[in-house]
Each structure stands twice: as structure tokens, then as C-alpha cells.
C-alpha positions as CSV (number, residue, x, y, z in Angstrom):
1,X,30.1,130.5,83.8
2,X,31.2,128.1,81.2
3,X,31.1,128.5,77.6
4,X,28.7,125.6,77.1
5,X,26.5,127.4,79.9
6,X,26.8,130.6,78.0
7,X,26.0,129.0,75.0
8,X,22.9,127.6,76.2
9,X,22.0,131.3,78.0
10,X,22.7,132.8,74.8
11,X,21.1,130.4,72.2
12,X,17.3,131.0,74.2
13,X,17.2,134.2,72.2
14,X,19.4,134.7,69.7
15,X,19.9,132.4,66.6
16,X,22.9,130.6,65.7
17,X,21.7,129.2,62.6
18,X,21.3,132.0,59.5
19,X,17.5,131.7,58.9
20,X,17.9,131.2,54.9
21,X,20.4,128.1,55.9
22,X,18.0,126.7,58.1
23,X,15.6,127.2,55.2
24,X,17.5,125.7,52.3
25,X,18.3,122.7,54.9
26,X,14.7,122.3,55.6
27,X,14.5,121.7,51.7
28,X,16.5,119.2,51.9
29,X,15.8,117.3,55.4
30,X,12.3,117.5,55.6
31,X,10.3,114.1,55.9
32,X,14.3,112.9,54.5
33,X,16.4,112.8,57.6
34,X,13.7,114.0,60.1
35,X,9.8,113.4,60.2
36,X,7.6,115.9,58.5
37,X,7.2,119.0,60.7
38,X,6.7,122.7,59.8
39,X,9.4,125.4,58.9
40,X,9.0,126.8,62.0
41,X,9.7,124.4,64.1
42,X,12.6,123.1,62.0
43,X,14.0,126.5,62.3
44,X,13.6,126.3,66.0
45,X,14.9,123.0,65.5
46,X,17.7,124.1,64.0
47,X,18.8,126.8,66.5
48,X,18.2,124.8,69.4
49,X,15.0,126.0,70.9
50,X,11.9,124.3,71.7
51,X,9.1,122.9,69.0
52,X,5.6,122.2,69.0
53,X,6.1,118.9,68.0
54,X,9.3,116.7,69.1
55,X,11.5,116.4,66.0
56,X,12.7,113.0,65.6
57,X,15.7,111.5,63.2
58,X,14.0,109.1,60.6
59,X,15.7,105.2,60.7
60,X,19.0,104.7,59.4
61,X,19.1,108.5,58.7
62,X,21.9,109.1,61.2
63,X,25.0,108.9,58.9
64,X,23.3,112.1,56.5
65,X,22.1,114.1,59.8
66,X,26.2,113.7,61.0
67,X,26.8,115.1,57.8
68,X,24.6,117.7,57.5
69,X,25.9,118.9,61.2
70,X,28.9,118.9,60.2
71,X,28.5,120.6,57.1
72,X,26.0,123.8,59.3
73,X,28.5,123.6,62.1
74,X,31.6,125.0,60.0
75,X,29.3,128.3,59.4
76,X,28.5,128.8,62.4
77,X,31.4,132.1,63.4
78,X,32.7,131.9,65.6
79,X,34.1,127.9,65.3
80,X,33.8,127.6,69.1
81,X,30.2,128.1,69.0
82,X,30.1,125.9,66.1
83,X,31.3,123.6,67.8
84,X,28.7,123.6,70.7
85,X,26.2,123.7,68.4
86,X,27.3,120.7,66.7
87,X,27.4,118.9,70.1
88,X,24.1,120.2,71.7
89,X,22.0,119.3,68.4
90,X,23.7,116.1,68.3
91,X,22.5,115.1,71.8
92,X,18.9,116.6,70.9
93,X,18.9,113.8,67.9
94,X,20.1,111.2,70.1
95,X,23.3,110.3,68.3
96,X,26.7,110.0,70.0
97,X,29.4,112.1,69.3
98,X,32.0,109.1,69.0
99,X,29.2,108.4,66.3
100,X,29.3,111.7,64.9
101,X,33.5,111.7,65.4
102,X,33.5,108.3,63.2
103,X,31.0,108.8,60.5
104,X,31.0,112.4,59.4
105,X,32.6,112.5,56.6
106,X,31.1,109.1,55.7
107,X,28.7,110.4,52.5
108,X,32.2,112.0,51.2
109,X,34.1,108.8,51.4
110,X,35.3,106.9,48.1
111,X,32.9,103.9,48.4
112,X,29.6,106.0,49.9
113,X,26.3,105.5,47.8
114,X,24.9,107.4,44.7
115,X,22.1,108.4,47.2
116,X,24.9,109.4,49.7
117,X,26.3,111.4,47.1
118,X,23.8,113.4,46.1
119,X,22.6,114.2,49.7
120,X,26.1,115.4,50.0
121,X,25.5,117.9,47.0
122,X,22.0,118.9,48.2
123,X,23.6,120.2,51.3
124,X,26.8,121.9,50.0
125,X,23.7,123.8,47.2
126,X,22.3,124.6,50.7
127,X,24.8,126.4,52.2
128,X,26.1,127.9,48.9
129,X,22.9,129.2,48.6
130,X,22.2,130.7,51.8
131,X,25.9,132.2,51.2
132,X,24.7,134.2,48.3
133,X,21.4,135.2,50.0
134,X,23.2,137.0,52.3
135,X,26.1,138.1,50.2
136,X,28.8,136.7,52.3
137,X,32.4,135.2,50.8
């Protein structure tokens, strides 16, 4: 079985997302970078299992959700399954991973927006947050 196949087996019942991150992300994303839908199903969302609703990426929202993967992706332990993570929520949001690969880091570059910027800082609070929740370094 390959790892991508495992990850898939496993992720049907166990969550790869921590449940306050999902949360503080929901914060942030909700009606932003996706359309309006409930905390449950963005959880779901968020560790790949199915919703009640389909979730869909709002227009020209694609650069922040890049970010925000990458930014979720690097907590994910261990980085291998981070990395599948990144790729499989990716394809559920229909965006390209040579999209993802070249725009990233976009919202940290030099010349990004004052909006861009303070998405970025929403979803570092996130994750700092959900780090002190559960007490971890």
C-alpha cells in the first residue's frame, strides 16, 4: 500500500487537522476564502472528509487558500503527512500544485498587499493560538 493510499485509509477516521486550528482557521476563512458554510463541515473540510454542502474557494481567493495550506500543512507531524495533506486539499479546492509551488509564499512577498498582509497575520494568530490551546512548543 502506498503512503498516499494509507493516508487516504487513515484520514476516513482519524483527524489530521488539530480541531482548535481548524477552528481559529474557520475564523478567519469563513465567507473570506471559502463560501459561508458551518463549523462542522469546515472541520470536515479541513481534515479531508465529506460535507453536507460542497465547499467551494471564493474568486480570486486562491493565492490566500495557498497560503493558508501552507501555513496548516507545516503542523501537520509528521511532515510527510503534511505534505499529503497539503496536496489532497489542494486538489479538493481545485488549484494546481504548480500553482500552489509558485504562489505560496506570495502574501509574504515584499510587494504583496495591505490586505495580503494582514491575512497573513490572521493565520500565523491562528496557529499561535491553537499552539497555546493545546500547550504545545
Amino acid at each position: 500500500m502506498s503512503d498516499g493510499t494509507l493516508f487516504k485509509d487513515t484520514s476516513a477516521w482519524m483527524d489530521t487537522v488539530d480541531l482548535a486550528l481548524c477552528l481559529f482557521i474557520y475564523e478567519v476563512c469563513n465567507d473570506c476564502q471559502f463560501r459561508h458554510l458551518s463549523g462542522s463541515d469546515f472541520v470536515n473540510f479541513m481534515n479531508l472528509k465529506p460535507t453536507v454542502r460542497p465547499v467551494t474557494v471564493r474568486p480570486k481567493e486562491n493565492l490566500r487558500v495557498c497560503y493558508m495550506v501552507l501555513s496548516v500543512s507545516q503542523t501537520v507531524k509528521p511532515r510527510e503527512r503534511g505534505k499529503q495533506w497539503a496536496e489532497d486539499f489542494l486538489q479538493r479546492c481545485g488549484i494546481s500544485k504548480s500553482y500552489y509551488d509558485k504562489h505560496r509564499n506570495d502574501v509574504c512577498a515584499q510587494g504583496a498587499t495591505r490586505e495580503n498582509r494582514e491575512y497573513r497575520k490572521s493565520i500565523d494568530r491562528a496557529i499561535e493560538k491553537a499552539r497555546q490551546l493545546n500547550h504545545t512548543p
